[in-house]
mmCIF file of the N, C-alpha and C atoms, coordinates in Angstrom:
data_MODEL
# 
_entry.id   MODEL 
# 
loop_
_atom_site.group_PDB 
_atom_site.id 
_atom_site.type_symbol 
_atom_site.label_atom_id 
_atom_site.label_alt_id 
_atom_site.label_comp_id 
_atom_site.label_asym_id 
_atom_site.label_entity_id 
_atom_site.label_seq_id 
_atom_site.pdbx_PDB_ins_code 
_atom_site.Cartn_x 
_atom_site.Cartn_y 
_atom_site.Cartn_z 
_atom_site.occupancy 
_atom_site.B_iso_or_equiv 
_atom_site.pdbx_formal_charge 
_atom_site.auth_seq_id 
_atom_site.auth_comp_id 
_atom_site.auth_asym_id 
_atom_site.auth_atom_id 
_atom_site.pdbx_PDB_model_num 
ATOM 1   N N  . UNK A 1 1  ? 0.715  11.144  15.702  1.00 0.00 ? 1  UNK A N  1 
ATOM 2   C CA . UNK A 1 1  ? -0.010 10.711  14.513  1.00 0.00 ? 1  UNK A CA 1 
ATOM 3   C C  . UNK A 1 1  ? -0.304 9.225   14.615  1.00 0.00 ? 1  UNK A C  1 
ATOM 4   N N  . UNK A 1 2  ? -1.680 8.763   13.925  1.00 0.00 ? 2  UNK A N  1 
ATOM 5   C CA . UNK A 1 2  ? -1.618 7.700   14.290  1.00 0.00 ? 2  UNK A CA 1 
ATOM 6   C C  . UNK A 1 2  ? -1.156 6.499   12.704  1.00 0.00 ? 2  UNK A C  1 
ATOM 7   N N  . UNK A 1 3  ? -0.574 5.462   13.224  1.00 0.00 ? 3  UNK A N  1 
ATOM 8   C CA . UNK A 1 3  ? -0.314 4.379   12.168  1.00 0.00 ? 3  UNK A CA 1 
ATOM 9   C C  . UNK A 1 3  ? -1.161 3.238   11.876  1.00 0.00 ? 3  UNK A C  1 
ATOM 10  N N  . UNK A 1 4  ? -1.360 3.013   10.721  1.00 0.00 ? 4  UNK A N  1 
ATOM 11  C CA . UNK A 1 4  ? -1.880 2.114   9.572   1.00 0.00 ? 4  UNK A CA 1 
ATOM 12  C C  . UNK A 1 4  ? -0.770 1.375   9.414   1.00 0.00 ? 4  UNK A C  1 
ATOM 13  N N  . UNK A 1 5  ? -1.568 -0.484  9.242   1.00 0.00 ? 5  UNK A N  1 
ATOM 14  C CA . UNK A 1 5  ? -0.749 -1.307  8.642   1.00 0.00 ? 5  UNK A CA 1 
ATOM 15  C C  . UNK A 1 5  ? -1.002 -1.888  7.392   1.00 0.00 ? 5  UNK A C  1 
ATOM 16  N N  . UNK A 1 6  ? -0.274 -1.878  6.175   1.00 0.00 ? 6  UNK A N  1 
ATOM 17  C CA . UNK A 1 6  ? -0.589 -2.501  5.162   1.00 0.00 ? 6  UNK A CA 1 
ATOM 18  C C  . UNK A 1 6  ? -0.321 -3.310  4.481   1.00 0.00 ? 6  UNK A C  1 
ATOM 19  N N  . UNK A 1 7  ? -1.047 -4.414  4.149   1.00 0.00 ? 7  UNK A N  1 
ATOM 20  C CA . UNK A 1 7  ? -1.037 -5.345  3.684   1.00 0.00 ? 7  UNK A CA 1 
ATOM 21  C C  . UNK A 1 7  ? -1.354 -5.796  1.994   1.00 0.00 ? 7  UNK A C  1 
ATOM 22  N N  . UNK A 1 8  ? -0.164 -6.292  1.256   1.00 0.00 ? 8  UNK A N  1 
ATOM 23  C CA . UNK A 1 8  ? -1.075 -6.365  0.042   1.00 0.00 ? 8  UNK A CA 1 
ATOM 24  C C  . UNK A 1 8  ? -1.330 -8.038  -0.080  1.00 0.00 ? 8  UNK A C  1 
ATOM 25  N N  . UNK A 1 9  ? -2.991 -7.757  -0.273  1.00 0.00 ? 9  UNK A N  1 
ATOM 26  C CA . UNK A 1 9  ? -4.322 -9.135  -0.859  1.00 0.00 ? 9  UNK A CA 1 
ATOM 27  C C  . UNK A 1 9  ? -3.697 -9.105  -2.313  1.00 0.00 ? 9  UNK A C  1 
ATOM 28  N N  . UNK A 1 10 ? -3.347 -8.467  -3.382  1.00 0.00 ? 10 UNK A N  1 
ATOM 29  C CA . UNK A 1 10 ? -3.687 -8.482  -4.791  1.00 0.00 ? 10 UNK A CA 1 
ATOM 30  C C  . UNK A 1 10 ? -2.573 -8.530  -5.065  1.00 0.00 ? 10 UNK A C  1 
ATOM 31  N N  . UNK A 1 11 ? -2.371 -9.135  -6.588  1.00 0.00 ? 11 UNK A N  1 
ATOM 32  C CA . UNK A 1 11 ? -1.226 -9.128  -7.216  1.00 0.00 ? 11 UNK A CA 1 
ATOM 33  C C  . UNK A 1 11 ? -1.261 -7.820  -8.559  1.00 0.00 ? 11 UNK A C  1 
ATOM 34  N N  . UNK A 1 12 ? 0.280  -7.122  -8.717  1.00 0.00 ? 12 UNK A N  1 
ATOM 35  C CA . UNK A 1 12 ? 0.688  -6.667  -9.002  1.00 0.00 ? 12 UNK A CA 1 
ATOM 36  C C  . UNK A 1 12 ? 0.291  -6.963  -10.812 1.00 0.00 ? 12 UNK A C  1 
ATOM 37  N N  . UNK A 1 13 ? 0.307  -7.916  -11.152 1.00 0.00 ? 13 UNK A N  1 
ATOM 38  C CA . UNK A 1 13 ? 0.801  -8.410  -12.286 1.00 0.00 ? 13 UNK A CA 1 
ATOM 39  C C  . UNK A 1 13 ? -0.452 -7.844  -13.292 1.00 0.00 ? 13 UNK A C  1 
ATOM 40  N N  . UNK A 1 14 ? -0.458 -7.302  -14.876 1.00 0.00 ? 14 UNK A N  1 
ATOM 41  C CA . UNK A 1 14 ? -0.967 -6.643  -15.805 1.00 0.00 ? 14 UNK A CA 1 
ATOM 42  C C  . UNK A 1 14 ? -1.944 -5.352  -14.870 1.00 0.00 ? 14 UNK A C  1 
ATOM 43  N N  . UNK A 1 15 ? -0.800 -4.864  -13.798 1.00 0.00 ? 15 UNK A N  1 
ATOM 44  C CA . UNK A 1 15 ? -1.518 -3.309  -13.549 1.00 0.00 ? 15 UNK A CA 1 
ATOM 45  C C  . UNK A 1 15 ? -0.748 -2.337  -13.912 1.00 0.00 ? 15 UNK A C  1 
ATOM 46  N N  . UNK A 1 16 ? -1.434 -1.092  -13.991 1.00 0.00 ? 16 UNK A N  1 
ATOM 47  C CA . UNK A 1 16 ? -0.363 -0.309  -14.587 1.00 0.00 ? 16 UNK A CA 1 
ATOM 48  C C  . UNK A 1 16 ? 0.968  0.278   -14.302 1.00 0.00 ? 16 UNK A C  1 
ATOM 49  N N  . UNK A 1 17 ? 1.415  0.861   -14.540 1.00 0.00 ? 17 UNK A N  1 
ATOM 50  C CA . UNK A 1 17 ? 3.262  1.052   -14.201 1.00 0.00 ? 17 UNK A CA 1 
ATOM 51  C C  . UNK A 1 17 ? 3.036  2.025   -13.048 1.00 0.00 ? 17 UNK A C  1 
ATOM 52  N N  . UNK A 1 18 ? 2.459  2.727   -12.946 1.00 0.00 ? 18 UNK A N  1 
ATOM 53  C CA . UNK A 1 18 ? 2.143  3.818   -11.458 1.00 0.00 ? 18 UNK A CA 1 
ATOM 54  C C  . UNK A 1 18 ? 1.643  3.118   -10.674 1.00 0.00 ? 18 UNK A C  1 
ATOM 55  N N  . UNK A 1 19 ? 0.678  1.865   -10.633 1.00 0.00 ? 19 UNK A N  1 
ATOM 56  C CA . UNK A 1 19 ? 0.258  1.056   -9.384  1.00 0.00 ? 19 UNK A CA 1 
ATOM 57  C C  . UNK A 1 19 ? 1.442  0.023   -8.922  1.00 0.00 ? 19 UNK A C  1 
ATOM 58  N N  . UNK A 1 20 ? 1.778  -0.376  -10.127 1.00 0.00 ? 20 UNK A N  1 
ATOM 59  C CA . UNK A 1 20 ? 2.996  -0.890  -9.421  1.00 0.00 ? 20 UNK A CA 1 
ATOM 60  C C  . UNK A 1 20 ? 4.392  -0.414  -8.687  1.00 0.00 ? 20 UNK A C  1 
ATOM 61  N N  . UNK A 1 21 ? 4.142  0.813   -9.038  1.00 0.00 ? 21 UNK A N  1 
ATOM 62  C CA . UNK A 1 21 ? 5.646  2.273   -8.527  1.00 0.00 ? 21 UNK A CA 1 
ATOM 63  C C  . UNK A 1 21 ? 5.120  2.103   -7.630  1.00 0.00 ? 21 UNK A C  1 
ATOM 64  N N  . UNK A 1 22 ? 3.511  2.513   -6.931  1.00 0.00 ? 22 UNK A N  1 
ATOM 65  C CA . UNK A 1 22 ? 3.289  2.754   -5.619  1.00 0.00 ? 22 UNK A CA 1 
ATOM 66  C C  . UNK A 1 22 ? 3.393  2.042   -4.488  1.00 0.00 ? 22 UNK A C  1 
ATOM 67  N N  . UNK A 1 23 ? 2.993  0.546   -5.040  1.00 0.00 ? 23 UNK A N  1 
ATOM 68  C CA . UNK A 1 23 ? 3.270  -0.960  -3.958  1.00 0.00 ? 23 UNK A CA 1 
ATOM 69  C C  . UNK A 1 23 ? 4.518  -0.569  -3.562  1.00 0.00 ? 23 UNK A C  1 
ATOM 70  N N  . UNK A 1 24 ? 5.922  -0.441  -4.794  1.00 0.00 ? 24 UNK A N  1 
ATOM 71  C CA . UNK A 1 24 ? 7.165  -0.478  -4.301  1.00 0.00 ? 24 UNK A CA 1 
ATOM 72  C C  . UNK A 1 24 ? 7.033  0.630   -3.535  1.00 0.00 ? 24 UNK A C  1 
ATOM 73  N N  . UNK A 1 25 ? 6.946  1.787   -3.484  1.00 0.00 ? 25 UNK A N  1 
ATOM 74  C CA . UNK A 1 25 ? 7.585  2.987   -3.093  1.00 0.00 ? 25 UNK A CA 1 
ATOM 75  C C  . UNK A 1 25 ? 6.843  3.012   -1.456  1.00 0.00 ? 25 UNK A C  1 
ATOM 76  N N  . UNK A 1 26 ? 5.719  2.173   -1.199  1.00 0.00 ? 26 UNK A N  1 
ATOM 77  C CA . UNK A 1 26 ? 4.793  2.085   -0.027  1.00 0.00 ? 26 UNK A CA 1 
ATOM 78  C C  . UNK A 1 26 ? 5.847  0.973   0.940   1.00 0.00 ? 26 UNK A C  1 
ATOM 79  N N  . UNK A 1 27 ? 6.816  0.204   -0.071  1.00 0.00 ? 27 UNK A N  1 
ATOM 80  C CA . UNK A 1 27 ? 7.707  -0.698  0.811   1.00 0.00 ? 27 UNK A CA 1 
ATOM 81  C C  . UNK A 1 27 ? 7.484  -2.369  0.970   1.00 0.00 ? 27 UNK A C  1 
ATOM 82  N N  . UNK A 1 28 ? 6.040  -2.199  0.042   1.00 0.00 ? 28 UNK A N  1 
ATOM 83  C CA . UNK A 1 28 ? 5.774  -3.595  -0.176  1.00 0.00 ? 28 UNK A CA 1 
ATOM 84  C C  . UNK A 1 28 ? 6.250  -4.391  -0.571  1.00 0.00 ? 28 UNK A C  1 
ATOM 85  N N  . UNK A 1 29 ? 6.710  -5.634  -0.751  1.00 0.00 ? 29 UNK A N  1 
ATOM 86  C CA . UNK A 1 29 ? 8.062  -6.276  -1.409  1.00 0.00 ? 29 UNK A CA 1 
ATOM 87  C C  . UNK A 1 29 ? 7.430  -7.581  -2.096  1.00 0.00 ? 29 UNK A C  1 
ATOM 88  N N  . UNK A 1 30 ? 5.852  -8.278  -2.010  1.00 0.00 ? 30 UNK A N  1 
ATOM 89  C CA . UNK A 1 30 ? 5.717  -9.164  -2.220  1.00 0.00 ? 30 UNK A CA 1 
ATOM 90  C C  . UNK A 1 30 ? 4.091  -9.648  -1.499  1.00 0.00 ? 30 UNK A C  1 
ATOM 91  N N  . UNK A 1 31 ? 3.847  -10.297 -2.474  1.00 0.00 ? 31 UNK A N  1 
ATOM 92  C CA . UNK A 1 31 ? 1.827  -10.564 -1.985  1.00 0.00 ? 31 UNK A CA 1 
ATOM 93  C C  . UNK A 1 31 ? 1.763  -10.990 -0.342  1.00 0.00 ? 31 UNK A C  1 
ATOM 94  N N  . UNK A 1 32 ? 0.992  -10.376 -0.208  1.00 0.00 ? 32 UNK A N  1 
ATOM 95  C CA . UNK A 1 32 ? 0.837  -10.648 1.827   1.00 0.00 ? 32 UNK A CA 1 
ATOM 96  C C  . UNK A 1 32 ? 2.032  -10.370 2.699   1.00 0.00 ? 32 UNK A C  1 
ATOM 97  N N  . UNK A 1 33 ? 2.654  -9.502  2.077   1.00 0.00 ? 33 UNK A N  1 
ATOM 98  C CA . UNK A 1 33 ? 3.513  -8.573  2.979   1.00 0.00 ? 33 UNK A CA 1 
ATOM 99  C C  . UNK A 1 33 ? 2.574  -7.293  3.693   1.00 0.00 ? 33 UNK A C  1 
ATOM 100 N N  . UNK A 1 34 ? 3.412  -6.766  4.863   1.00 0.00 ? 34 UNK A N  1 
ATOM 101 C CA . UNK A 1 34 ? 2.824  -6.000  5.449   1.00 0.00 ? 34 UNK A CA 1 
ATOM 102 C C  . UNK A 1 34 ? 3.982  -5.007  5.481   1.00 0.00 ? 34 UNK A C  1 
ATOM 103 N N  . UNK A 1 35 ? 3.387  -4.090  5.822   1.00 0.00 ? 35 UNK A N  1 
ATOM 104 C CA . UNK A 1 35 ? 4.717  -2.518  6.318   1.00 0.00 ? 35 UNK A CA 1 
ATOM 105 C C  . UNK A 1 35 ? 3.384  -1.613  6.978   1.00 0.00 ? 35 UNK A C  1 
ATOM 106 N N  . UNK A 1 36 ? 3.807  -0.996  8.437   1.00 0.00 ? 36 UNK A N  1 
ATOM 107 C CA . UNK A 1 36 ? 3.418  -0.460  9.026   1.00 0.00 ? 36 UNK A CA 1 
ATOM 108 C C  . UNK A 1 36 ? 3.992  1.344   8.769   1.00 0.00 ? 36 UNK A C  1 
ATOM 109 N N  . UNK A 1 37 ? 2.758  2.209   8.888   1.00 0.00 ? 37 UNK A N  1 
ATOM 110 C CA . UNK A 1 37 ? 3.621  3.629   7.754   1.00 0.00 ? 37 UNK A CA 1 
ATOM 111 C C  . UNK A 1 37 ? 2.751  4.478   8.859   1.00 0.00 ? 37 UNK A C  1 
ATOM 112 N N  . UNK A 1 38 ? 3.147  6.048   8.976   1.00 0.00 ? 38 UNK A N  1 
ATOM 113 C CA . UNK A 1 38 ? 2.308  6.904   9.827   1.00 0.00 ? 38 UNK A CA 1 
ATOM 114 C C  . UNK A 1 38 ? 1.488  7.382   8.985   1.00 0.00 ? 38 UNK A C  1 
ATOM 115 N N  . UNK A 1 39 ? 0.155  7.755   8.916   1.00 0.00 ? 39 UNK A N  1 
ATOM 116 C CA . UNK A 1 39 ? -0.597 7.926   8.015   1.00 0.00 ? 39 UNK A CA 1 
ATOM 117 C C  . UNK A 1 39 ? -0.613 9.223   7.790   1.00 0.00 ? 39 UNK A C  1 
ATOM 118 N N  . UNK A 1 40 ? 0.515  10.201  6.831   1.00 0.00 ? 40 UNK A N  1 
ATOM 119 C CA . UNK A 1 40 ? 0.740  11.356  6.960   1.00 0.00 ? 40 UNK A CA 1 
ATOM 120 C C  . UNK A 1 40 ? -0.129 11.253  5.481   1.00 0.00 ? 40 UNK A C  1 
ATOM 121 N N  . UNK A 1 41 ? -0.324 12.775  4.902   1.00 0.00 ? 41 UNK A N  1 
ATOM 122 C CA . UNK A 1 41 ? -1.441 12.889  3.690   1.00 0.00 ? 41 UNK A CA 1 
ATOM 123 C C  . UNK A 1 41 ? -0.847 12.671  2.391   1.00 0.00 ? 41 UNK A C  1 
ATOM 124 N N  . UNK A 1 42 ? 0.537  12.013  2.319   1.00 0.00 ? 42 UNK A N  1 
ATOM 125 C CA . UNK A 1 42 ? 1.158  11.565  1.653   1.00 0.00 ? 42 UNK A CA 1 
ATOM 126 C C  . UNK A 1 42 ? 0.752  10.151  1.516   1.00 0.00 ? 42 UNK A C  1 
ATOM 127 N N  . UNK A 1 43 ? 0.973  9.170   2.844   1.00 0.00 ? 43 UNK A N  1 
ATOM 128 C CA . UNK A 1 43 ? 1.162  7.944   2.246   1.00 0.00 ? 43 UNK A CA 1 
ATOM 129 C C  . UNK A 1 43 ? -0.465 7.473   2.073   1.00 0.00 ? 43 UNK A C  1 
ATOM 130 N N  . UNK A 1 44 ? -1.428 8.327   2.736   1.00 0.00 ? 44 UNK A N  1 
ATOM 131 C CA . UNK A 1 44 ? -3.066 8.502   2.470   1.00 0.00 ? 44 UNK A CA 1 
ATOM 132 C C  . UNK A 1 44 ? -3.364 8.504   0.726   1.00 0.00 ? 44 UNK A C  1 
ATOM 133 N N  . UNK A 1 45 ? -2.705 9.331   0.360   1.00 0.00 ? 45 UNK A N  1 
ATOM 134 C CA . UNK A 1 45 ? -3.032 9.357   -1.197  1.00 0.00 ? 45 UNK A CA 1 
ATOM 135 C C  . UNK A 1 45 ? -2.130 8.127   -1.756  1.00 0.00 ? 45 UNK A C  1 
ATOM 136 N N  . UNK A 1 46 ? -1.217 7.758   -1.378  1.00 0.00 ? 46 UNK A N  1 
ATOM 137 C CA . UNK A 1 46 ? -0.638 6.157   -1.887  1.00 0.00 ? 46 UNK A CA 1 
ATOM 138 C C  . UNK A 1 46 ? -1.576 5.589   -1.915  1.00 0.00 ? 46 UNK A C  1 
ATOM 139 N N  . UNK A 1 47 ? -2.009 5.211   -0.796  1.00 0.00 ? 47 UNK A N  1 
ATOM 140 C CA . UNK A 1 47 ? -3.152 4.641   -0.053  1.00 0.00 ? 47 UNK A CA 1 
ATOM 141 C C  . UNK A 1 47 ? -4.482 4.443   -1.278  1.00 0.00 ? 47 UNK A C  1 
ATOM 142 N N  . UNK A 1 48 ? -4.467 5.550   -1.204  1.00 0.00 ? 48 UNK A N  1 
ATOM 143 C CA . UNK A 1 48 ? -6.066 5.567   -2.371  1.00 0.00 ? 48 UNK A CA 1 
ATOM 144 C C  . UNK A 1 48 ? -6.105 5.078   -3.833  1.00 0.00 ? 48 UNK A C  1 
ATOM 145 N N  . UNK A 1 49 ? -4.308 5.105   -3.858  1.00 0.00 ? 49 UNK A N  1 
ATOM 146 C CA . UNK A 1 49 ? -4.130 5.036   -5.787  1.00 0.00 ? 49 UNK A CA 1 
ATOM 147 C C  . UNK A 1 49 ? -4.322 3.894   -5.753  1.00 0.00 ? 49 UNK A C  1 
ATOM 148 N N  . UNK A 1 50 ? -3.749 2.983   -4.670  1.00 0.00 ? 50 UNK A N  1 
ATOM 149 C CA . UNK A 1 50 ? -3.909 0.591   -4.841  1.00 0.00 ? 50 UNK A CA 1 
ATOM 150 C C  . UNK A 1 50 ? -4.549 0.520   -3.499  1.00 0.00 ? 50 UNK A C  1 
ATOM 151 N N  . UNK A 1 51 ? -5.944 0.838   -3.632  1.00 0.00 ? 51 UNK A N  1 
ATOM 152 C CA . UNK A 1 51 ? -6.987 0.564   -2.575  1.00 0.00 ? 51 UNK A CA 1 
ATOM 153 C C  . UNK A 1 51 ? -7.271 -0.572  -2.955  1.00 0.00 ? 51 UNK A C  1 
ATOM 154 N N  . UNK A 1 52 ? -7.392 -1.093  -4.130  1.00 0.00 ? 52 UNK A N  1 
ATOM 155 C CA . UNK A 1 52 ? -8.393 -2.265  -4.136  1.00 0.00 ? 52 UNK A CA 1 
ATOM 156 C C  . UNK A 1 52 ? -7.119 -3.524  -4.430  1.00 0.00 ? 52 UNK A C  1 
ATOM 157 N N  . UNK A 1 53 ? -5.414 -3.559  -4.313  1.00 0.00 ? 53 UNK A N  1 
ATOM 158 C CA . UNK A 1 53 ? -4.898 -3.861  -4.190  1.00 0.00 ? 53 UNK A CA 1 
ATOM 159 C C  . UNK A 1 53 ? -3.925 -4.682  -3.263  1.00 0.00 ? 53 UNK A C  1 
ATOM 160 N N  . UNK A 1 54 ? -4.718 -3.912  -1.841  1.00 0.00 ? 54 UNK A N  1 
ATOM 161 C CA . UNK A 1 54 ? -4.084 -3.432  -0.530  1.00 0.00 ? 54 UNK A CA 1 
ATOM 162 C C  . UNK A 1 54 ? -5.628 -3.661  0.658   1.00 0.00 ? 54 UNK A C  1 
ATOM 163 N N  . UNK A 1 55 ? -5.075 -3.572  1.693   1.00 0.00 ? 55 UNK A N  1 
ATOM 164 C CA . UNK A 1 55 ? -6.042 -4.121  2.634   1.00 0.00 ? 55 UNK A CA 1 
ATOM 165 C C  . UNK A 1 55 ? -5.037 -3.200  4.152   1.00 0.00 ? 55 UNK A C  1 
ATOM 166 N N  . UNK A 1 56 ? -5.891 -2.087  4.747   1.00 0.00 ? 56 UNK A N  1 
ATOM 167 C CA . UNK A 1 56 ? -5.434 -1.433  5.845   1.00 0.00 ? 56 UNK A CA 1 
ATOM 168 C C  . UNK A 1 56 ? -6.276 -1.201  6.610   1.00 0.00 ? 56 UNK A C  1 
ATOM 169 N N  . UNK A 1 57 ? -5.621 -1.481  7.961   1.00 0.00 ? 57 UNK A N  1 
ATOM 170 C CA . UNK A 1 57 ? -5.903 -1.157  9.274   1.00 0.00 ? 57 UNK A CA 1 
ATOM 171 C C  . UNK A 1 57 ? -5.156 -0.526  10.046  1.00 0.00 ? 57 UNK A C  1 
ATOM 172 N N  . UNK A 1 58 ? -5.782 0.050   11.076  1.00 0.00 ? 58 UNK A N  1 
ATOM 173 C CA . UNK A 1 58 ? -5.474 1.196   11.866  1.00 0.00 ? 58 UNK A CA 1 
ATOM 174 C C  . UNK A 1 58 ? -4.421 0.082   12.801  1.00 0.00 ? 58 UNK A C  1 
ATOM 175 N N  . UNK A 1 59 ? -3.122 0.585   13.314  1.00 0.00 ? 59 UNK A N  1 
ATOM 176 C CA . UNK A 1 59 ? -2.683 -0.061  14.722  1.00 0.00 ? 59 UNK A CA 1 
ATOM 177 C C  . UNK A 1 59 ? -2.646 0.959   16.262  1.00 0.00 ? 59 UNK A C  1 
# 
């Protein structure tokens, strides 16, 4: 399978309580952190809920 790295551009702050569950639960810890994840159709739909939050590329 192949892996995606992600990065969050955006801040967290007055979004809603499920966008912010997802940053955490994706492993993000803090603005312009990265975590590298296998792009199973799980972390794909993470993926889609803080798209405009988040910034990914293929590795």
């Amino acid at each position: 399978m192949k892996s995606i790295k992600i990065t969050q551009v955006k801040s967290t702050i007055d979004r809603p309580k499920k966008q912010k569950e997802t940053i955490k639960a994706l492993g993000i810890k803090k603005l312009n952190h990265s975590v590298v994840k296998v792009a199973t159709p799980q972390i794909l739909g993470m993926v889609a809920t803080v798209d405009h939050l988040i910034k990914v590329e293929e590795v």
